[in-house]
C-alpha positions in Angstrom: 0.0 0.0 0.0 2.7 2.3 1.0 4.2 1.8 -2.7 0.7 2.9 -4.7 0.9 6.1 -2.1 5.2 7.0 -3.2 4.1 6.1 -6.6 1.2 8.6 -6.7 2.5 11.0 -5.2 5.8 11.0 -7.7 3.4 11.3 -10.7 1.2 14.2 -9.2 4.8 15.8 -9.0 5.9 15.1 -12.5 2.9 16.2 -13.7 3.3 19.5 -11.9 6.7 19.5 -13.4 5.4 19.6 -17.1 2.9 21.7 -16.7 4.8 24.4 -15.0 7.5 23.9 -17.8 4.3 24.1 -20.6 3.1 27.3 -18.8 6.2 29.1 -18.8 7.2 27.7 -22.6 3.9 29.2 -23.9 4.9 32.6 -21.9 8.1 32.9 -23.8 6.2 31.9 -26.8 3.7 34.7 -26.4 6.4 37.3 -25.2 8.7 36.0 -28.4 6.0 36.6 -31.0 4.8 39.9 -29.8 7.6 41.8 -29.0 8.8 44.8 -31.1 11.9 43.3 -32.8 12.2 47.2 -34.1 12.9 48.5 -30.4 17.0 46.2 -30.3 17.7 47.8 -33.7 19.9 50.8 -32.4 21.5 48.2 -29.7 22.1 45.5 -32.5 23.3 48.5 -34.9 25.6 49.5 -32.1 26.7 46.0 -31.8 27.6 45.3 -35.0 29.4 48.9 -35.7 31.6 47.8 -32.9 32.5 44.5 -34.1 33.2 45.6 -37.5 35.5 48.5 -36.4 37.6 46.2 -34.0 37.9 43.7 -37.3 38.8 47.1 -39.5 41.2 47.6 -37.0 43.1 44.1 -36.3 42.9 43.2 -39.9 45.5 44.4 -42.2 45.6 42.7 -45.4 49.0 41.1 -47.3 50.5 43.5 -49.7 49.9 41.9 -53.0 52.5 44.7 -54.7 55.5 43.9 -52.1 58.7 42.8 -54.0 59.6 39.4 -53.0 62.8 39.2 -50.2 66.1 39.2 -52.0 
């Protein structure tokens, strides 16, 4: 008897479990497919400016025109 009650009880808990984790997947859902993607722009502009300077600046290319060591 004390086996059907552990066993019971274990499932009411996994069941909590998933449907805690289904609640809170449909909340990002929702959040994800209403949000104003528009409102990161300047942030991700920002972002990417910054990346592409730091590369600008790090990179320097091979001299095609340099005369070959003598």
């Amino acid at each position: 008897m004390a086996q059907a009650r552990t066993t019971g009880k274990i499932g009411r808990i996994v069941a909590w479990f998933f449907a805690v984790l289904a609640v809170l997947i449909a909340i990002l859902v929702v959040i994800f497919l209403t949000f104003d993607w528009n409102r990161l722009r300047p942030w991700a502009d920002d972002k990417v400016s910054e990346a592409i300077t730091a590369l600008r600046d790090h990179w320097r290319p091979e001299s095609r025109l340099a005369s070959p060591a003598q």
